[in-house]
MARDO-757959 format. One record per residue (C-alpha): x, y, z; residue number from 0; residue in three letters. Coordinates in pm, whole numbers, padded with zeros to 5 digits. Example, Ala and Ser with C-alpha at 12.3 -4.5 7.8 and 13.67 -1.06 7.14 Angstrom:
% residues 2
@X: 01230&Y: -00450&Z: 00780&nr: 0&rest: ALA
@X: 01367&Y: -00106&Z: 00714&nr: 1&rest: SER
END
This chain:
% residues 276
@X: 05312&Y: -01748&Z: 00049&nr: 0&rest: UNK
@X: 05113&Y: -01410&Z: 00008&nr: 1&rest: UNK
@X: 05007&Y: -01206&Z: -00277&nr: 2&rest: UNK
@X: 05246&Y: -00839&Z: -00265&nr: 3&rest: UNK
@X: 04936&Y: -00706&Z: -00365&nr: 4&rest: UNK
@X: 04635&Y: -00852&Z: -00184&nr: 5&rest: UNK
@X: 04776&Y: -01124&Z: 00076&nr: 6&rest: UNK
@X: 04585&Y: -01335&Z: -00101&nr: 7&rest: UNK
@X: 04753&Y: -01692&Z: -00151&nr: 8&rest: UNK
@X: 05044&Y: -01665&Z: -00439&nr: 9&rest: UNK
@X: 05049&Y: -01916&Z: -00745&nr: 10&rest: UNK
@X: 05421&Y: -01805&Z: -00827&nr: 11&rest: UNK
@X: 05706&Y: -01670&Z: -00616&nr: 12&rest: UNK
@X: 05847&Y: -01433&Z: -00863&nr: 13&rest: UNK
@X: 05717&Y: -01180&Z: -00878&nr: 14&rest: UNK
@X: 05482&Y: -01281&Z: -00596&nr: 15&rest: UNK
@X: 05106&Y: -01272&Z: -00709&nr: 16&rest: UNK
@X: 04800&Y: -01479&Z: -00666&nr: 17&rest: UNK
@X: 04589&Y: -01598&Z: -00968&nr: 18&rest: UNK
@X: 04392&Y: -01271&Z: -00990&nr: 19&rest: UNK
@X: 04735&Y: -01019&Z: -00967&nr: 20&rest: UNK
@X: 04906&Y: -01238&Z: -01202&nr: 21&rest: UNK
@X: 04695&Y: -01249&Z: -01463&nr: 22&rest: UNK
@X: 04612&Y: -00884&Z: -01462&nr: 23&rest: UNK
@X: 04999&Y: -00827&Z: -01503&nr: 24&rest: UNK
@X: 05047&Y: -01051&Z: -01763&nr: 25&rest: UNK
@X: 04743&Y: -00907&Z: -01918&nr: 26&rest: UNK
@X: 04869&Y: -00536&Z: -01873&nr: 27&rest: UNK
@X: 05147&Y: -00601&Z: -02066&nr: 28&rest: UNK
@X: 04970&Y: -00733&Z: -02342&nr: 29&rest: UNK
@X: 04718&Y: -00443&Z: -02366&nr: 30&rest: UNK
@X: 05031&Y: -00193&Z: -02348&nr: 31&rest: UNK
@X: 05163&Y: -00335&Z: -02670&nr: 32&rest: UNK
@X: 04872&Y: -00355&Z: -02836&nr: 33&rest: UNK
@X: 04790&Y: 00007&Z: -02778&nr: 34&rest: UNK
@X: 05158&Y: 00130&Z: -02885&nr: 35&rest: UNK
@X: 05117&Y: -00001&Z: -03248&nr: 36&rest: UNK
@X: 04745&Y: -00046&Z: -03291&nr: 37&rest: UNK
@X: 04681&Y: -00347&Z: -03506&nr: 38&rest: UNK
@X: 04487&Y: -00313&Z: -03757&nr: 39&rest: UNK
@X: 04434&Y: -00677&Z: -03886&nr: 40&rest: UNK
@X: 04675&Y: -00923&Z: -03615&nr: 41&rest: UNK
@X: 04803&Y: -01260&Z: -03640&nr: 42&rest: UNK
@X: 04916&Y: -01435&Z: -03378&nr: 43&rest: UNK
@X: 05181&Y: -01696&Z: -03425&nr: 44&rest: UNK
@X: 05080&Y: -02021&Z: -03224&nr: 45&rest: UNK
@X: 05311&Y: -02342&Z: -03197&nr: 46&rest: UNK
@X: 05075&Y: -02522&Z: -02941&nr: 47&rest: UNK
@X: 05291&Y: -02387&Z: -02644&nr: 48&rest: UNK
@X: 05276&Y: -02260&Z: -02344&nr: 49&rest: UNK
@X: 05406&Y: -01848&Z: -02470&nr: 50&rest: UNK
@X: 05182&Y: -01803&Z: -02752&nr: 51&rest: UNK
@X: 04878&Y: -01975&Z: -02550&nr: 52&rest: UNK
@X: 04959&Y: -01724&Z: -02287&nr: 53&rest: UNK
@X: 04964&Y: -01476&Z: -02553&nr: 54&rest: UNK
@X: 04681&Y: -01573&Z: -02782&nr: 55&rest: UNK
@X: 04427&Y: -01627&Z: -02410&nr: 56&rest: UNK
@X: 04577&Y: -01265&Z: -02281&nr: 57&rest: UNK
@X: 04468&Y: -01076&Z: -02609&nr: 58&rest: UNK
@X: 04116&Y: -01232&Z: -02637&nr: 59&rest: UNK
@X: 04050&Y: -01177&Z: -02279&nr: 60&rest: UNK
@X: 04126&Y: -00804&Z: -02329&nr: 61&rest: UNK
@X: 03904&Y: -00793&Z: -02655&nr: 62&rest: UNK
@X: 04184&Y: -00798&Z: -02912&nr: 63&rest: UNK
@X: 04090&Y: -00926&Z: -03305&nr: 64&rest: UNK
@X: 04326&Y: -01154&Z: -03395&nr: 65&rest: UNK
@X: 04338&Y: -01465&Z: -03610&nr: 66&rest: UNK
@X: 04600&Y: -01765&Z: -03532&nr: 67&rest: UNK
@X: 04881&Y: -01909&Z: -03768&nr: 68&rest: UNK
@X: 05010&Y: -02269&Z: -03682&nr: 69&rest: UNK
@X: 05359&Y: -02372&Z: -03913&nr: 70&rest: UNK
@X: 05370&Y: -02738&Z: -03900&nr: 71&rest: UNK
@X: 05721&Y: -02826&Z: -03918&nr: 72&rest: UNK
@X: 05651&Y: -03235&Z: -03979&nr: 73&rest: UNK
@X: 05861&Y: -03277&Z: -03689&nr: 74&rest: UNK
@X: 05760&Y: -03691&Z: -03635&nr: 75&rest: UNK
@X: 05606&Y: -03740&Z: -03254&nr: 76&rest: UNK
@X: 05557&Y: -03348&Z: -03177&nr: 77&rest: UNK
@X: 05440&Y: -03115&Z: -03458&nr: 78&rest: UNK
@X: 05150&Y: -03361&Z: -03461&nr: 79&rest: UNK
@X: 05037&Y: -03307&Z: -03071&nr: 80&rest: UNK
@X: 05146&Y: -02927&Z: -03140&nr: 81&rest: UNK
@X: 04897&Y: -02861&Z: -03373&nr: 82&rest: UNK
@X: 04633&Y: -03067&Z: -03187&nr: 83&rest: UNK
@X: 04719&Y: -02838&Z: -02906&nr: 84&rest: UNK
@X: 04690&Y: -02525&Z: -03136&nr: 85&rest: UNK
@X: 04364&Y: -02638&Z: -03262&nr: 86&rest: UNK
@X: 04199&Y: -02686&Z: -02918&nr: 87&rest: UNK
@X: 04306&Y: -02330&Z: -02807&nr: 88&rest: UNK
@X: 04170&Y: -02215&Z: -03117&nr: 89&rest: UNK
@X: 03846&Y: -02397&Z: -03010&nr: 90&rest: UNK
@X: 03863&Y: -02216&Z: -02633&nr: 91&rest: UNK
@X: 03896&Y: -01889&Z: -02793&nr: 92&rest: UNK
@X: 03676&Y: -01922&Z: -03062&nr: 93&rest: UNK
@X: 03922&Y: -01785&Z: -03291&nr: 94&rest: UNK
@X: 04078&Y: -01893&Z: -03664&nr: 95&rest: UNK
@X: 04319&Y: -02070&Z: -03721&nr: 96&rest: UNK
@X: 04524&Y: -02094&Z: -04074&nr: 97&rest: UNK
@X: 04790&Y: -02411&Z: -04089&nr: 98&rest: UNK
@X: 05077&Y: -02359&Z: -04343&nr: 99&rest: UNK
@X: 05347&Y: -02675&Z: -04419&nr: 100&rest: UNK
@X: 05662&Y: -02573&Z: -04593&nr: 101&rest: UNK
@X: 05763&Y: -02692&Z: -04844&nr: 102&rest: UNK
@X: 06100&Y: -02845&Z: -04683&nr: 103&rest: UNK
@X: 05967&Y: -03035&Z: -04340&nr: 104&rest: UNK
@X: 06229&Y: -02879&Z: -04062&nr: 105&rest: UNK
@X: 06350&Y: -03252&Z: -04020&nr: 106&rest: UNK
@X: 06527&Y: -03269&Z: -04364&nr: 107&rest: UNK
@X: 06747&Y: -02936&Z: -04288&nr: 108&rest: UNK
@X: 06909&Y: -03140&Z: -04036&nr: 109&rest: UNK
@X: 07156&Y: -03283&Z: -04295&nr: 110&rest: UNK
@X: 07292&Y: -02901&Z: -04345&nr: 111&rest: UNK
@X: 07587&Y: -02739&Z: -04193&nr: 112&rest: UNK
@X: 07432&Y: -02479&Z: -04000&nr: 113&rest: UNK
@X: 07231&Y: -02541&Z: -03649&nr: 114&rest: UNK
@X: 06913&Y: -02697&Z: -03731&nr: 115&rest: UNK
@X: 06746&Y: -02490&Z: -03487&nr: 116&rest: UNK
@X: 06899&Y: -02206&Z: -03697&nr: 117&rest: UNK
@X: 06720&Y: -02302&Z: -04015&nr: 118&rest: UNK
@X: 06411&Y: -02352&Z: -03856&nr: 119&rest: UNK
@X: 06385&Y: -02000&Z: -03727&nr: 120&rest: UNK
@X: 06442&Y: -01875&Z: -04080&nr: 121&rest: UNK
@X: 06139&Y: -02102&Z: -04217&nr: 122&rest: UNK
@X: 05929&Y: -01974&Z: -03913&nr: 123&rest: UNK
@X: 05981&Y: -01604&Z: -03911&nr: 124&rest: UNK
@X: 05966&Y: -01655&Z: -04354&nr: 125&rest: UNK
@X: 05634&Y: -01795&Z: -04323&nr: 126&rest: UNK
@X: 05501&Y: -01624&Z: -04088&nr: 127&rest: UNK
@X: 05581&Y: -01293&Z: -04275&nr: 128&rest: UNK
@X: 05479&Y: -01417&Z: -04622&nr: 129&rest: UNK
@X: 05115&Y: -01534&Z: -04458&nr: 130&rest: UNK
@X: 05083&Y: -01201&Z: -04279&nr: 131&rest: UNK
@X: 05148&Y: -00981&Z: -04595&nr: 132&rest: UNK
@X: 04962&Y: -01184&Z: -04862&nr: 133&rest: UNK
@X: 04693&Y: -01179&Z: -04676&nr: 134&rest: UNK
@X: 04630&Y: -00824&Z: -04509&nr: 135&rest: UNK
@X: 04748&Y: -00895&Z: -04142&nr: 136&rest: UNK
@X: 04948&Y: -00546&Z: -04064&nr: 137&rest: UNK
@X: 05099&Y: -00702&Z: -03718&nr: 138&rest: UNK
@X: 05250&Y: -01075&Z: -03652&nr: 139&rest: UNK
@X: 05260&Y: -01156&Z: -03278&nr: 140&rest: UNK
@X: 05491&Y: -01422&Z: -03141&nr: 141&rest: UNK
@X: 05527&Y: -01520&Z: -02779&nr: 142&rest: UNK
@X: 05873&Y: -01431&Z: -02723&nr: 143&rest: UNK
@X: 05943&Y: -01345&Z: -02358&nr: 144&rest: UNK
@X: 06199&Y: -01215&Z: -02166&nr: 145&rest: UNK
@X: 06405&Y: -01509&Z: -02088&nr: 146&rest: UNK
@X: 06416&Y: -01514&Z: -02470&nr: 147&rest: UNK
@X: 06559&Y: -01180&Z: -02514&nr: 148&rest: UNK
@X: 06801&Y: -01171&Z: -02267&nr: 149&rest: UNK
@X: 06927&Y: -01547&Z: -02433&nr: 150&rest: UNK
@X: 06939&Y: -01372&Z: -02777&nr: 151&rest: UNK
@X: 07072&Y: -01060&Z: -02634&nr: 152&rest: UNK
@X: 07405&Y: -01266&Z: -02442&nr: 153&rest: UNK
@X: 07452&Y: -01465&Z: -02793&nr: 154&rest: UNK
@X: 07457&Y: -01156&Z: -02971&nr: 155&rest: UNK
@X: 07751&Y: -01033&Z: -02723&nr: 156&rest: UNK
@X: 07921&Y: -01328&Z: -02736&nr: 157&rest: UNK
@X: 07892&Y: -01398&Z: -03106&nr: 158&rest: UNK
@X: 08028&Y: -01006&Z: -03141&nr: 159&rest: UNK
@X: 07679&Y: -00948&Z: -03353&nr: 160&rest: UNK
@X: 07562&Y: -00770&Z: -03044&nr: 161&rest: UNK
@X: 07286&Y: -00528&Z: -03202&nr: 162&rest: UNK
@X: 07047&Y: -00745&Z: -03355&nr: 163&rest: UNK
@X: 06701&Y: -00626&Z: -03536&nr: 164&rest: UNK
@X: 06503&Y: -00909&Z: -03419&nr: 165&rest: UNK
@X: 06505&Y: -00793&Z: -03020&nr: 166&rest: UNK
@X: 06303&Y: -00529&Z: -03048&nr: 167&rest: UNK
@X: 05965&Y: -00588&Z: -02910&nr: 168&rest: UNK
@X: 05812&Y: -00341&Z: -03220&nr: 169&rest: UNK
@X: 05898&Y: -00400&Z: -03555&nr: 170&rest: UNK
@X: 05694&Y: -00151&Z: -03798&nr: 171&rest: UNK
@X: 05539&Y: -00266&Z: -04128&nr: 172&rest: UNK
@X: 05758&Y: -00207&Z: -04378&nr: 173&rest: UNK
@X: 05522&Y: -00254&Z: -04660&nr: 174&rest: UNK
@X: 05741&Y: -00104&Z: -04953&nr: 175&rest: UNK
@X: 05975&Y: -00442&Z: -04872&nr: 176&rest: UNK
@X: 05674&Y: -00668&Z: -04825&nr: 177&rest: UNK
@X: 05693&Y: -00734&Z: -04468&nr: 178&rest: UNK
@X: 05438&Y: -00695&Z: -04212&nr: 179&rest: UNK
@X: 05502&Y: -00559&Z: -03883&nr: 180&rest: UNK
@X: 05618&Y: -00786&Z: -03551&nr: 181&rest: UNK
@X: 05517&Y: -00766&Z: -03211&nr: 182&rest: UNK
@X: 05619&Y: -00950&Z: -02879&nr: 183&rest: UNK
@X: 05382&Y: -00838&Z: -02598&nr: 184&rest: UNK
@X: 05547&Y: -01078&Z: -02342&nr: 185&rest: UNK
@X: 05855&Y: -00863&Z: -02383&nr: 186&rest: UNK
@X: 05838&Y: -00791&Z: -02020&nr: 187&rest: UNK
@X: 05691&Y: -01129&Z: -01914&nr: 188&rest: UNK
@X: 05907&Y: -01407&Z: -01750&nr: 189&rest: UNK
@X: 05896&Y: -01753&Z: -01866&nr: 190&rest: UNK
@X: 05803&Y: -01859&Z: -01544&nr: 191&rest: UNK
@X: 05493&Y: -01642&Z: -01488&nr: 192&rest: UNK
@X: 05368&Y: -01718&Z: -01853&nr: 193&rest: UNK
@X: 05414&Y: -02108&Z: -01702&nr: 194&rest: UNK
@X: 05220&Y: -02014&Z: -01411&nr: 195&rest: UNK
@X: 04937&Y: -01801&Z: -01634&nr: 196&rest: UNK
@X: 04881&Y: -02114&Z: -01874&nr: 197&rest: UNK
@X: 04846&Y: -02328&Z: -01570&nr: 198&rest: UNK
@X: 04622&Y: -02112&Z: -01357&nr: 199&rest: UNK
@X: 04397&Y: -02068&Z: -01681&nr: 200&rest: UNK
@X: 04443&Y: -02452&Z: -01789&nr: 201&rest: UNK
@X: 04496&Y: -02400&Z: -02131&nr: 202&rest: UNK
@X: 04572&Y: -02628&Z: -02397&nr: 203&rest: UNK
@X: 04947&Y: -02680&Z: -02429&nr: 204&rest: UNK
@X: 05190&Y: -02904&Z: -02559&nr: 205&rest: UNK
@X: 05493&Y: -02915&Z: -02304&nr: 206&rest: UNK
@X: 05743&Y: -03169&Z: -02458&nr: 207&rest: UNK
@X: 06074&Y: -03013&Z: -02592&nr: 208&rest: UNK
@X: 06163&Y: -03018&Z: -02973&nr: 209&rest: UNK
@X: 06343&Y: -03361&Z: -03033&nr: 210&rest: UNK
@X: 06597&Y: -03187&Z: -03276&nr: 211&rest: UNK
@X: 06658&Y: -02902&Z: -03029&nr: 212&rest: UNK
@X: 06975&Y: -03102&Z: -02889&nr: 213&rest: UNK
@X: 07237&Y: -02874&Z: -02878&nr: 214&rest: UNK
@X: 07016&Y: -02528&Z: -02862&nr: 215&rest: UNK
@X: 07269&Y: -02245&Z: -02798&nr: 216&rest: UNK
@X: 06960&Y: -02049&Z: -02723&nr: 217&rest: UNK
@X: 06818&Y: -02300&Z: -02443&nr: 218&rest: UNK
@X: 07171&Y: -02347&Z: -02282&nr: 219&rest: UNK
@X: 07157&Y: -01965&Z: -02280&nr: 220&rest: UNK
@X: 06845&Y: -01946&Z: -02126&nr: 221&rest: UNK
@X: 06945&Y: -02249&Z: -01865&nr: 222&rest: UNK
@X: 07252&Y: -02041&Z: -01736&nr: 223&rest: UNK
@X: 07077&Y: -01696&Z: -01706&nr: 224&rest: UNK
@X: 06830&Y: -01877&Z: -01525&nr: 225&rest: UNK
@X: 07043&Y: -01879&Z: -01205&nr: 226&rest: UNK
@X: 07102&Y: -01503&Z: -01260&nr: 227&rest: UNK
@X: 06789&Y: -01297&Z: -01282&nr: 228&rest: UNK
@X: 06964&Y: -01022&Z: -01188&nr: 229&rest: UNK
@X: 07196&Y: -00972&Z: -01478&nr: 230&rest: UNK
@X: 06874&Y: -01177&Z: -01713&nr: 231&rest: UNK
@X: 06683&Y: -00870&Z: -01665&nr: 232&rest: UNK
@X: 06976&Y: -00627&Z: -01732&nr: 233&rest: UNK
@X: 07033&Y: -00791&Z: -02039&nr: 234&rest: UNK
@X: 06661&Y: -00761&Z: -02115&nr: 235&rest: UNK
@X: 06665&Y: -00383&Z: -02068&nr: 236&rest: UNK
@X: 06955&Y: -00362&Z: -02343&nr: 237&rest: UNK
@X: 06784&Y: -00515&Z: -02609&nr: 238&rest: UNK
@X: 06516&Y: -00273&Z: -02663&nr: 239&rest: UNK
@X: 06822&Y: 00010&Z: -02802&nr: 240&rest: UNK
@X: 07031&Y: -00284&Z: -02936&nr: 241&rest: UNK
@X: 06736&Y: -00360&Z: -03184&nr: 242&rest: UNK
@X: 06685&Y: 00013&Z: -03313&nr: 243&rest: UNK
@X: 07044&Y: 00008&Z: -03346&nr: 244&rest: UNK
@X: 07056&Y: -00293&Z: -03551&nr: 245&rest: UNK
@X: 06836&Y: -00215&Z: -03815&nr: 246&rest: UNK
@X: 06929&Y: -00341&Z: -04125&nr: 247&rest: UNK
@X: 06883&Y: -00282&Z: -04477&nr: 248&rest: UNK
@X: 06701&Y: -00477&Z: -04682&nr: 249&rest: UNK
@X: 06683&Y: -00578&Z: -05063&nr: 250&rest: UNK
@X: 06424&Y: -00755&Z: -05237&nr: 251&rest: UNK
@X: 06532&Y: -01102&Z: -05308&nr: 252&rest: UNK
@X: 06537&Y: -01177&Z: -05656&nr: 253&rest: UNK
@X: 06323&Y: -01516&Z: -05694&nr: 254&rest: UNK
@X: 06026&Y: -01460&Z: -05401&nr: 255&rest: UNK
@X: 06031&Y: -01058&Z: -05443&nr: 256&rest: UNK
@X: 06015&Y: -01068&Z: -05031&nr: 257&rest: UNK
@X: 06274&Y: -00928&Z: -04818&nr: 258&rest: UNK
@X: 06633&Y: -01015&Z: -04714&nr: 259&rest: UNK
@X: 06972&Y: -00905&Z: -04594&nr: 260&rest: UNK
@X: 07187&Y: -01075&Z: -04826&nr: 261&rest: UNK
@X: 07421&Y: -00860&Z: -05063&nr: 262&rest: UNK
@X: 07346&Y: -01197&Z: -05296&nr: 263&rest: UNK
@X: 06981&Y: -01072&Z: -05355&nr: 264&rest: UNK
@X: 06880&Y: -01426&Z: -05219&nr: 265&rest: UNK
@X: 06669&Y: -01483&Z: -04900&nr: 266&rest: UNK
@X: 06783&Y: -01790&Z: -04693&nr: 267&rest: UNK
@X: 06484&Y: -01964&Z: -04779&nr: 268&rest: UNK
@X: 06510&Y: -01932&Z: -05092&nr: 269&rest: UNK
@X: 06866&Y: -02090&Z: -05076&nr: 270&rest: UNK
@X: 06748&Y: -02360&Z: -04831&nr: 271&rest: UNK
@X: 06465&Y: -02447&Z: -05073&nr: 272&rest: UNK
@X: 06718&Y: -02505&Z: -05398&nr: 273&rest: UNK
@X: 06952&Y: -02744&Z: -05179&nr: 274&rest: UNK
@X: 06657&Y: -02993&Z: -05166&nr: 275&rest: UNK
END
């Protein structure tokens, strides 16, 4: 199998590009992001996986500033190899990296009503933002990727919550409601050439699945569209206008001060960490 750009021998099929093509398109992509908003102080949100190693390598091998953020969950058997994994990319790069626990380990949301995998994005992208603001970072990136987006975008549609804020692949700094900016610079990216970029560039990852994602809506999303690429990337391409049409507002919740939807004036977290 041949390189659509040089002949030279292909390391993935889709879209078909040896080691050097495919890492200069992954890297493109990264470096088009990055020049849209202009970071000045970046954190990149690492979980010891294969999308924000992708991510985290891309940026430093264009020259990008950025410090790293692992969340350990206390997830028994894999935050613990996660964070090992995070630490050794960290290493590679030569970069910082902060580690925040919350104060509720992911584990004990399980015994809630909602999805667990639910609560844990709310803890993630809470974190995440409170780190960023209180200490100066203008820009979070995560290493969302297409396949992602175009799982997110089909819930949305079939949960009739179709435009949703968080698809985007910009979300400004809205400083006045304490929250930092959000980027996803493998917006464009495939989950199967950000596979094939970790594994060309043999970084540090940390491949098993979450033992509590049983059940993900989000992964039996992703696991259908698979065997559609077609309609994957169509649904990709709506997302961008589906997020500027589902901005939100926002009110300050009233016992963190940071920033929520919630006509109660409390943030999810806020609620999750009272139920303890």
């Amino acid at each position: 199998m041949k390189c659509r750009v040089c002949a030279g021998n292909a390391v993935i099929s889709e879209p078909r590009l040896c080691r050097e093509h495919l890492t200069s398109h992954v890297q493109k992509e990264v470096r088009r992001i990055i020049r849209w908003v202009k970071p000045e102080k970046l954190l990149v949100a690492v979980s010891g996986g294969k999308d924000s190693a992708a991510l985290a390598h891309a940026l430093a091998e264009t020259g990008v500033q950025f410090e790293m953020l692992y969340i350990d969950l206390g997830i028994d058997g894999y935050s613990s190899p996660s964070k090992e994994a995070a630490a050794r990319l960290a290493k590679r790069l030569g970069g910082r990296l902060h580690t925040v626990r919350p104060p509720t380990p992911v584990p004990e949301l399980k015994q809630r009503k909602e999805p667990v995998c639910s609560l844990c994005g709310t803890v993630k992208r809470y974190v995440m933002n409170r780190f960023a603001f209180e200490n100066g970072f203008d820009y979070v990136a995560t290493g969302h990727n297409m396949d992602d987006v175009a799982a997110i975008t089909a819930i949305g549609i079939a949960s009739g919550n179709a435009f949703n804020f968080k698809l985007s692949p910009v979300s400004w700094p809205r400083k006045e409601h304490r929250m930092a900016g959000r980027i996803k610079p493998l917006y464009r990216i495939s989950e199967k050439e950000i596979l094939a970029y970790a594994l060309v560039h043999g970084l540090p990852v940390h491949h098993a699945e979450c033992p509590l994602s049983e059940n993900n809506t989000q992964l039996a999303a992703k696991q259908l569209l698979s065997g559609l690429p077609g309609f994957k990337r169509g649904l990709y391409r709506l997302a961008a206008k589906m997020g500027r049409e589902g901005k939100r507002e926002l009110f300050e919740c009233r016992e963190c001060s940071y920033p929520t939807t919630a006509s109660s004036r409390i943030c999810k977290f806020c609620r999750l960490s009272r139920e303890r």
